[in-house]
Backbone bond lengths (Angstrom), bond angles and torsions (degrees), N, CA, C in turn:
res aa  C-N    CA-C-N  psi(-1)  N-CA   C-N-CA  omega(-1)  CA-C   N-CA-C  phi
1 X - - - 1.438 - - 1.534 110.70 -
2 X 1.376 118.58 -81.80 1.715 110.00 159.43 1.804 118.78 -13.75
3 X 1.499 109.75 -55.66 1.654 112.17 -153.21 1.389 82.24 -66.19
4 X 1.621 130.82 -44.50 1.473 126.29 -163.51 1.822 113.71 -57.27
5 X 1.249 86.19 -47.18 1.480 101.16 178.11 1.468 129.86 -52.99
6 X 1.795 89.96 -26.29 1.897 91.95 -166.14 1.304 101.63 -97.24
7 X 1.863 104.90 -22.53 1.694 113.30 159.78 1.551 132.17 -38.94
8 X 1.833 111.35 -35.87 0.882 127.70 -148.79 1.459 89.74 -115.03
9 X 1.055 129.03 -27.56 2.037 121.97 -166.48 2.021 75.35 -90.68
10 X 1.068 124.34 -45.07 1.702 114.69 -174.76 1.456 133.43 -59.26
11 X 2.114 91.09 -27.25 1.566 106.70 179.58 1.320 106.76 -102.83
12 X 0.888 113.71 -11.29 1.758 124.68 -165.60 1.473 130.18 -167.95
13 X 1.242 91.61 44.56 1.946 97.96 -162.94 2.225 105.33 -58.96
14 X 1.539 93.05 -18.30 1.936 74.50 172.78 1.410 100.28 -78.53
15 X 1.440 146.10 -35.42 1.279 122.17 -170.57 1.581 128.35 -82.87
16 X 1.412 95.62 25.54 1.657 124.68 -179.79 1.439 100.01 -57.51
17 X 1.101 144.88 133.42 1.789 152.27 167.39 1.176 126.12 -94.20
18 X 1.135 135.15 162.41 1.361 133.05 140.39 1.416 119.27 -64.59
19 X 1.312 112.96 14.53 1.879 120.13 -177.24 1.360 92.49 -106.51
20 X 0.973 117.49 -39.14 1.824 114.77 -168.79 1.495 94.77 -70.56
21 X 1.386 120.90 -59.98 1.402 95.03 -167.44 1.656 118.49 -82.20
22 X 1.602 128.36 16.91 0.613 138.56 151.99 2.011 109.22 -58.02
23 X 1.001 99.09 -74.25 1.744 119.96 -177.63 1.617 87.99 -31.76
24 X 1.699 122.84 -56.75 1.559 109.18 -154.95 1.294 92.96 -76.77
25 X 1.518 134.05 -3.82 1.596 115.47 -178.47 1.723 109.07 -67.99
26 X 1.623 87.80 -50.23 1.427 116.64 177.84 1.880 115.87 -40.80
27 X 1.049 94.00 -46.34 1.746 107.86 162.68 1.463 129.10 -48.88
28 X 1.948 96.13 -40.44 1.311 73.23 171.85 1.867 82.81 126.92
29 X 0.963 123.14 5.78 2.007 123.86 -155.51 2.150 81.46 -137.95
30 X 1.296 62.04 120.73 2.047 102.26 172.51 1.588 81.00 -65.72
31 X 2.106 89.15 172.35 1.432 103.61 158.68 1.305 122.46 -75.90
32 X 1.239 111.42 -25.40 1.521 108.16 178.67 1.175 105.98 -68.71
33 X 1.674 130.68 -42.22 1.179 140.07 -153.44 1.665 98.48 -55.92
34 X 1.608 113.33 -58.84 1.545 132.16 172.35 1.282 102.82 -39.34
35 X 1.251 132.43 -86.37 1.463 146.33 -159.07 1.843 98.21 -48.09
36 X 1.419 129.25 -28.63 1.172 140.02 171.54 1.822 103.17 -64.29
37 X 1.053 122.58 -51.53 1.390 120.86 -149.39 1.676 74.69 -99.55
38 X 0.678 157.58 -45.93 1.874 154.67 168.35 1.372 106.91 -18.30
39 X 1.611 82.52 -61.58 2.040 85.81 -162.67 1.286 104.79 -75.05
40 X 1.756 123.10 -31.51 1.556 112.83 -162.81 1.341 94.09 -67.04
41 X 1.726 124.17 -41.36 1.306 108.69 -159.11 1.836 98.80 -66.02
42 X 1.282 118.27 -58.03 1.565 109.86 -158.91 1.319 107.52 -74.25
43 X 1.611 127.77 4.89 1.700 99.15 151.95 1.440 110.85 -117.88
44 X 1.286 118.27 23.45 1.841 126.22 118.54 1.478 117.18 -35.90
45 X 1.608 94.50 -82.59 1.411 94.80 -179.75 1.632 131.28 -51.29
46 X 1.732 105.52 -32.80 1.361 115.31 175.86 1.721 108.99 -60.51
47 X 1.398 124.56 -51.00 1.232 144.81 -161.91 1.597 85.72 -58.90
48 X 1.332 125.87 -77.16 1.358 136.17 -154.43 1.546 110.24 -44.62
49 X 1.521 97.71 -67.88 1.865 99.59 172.91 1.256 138.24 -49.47
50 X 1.947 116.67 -33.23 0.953 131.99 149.10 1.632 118.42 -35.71
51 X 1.156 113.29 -68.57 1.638 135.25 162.44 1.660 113.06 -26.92
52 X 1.542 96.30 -60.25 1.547 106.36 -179.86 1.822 128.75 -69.47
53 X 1.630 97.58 -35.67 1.078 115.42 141.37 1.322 133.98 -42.31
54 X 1.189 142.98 -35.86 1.409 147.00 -100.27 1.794 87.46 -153.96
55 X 1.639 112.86 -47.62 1.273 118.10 168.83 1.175 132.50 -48.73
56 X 1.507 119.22 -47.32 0.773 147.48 -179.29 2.025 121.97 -57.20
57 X 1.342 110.03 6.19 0.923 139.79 -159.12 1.443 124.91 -103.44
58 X 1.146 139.33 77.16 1.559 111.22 -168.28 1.130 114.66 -63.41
């Protein structure tokens, strides 16, 4: 459930819902718990592009 989720805020974070984070309540994941797996994923994603960006560089 999480891996789907962090799939989906990474592939498509505007078609993110108020159903999804419904589902992670349903799981069993607090609000904090959510807002935790939010940030790790998008400064994943932030970290990476930066990086990829950054390569690209001589």
């Amino acid at each position: 459930m999480i891996a789907d989720y962090a799939v989906k805020v990474t592939r498509s974070a505007d078609t993110c819902s108020p159903q999804d984070v419904e589902r992670l309540r349903e799981a069993g994941l607090s609000d904090e718990d959510i807002l935790g797996v939010v940030g790790i994923v998008t400064y994943q994603n932030m970290t990476t592009r930066i990086m990829e960006a950054l390569s690209t560089v001589d």
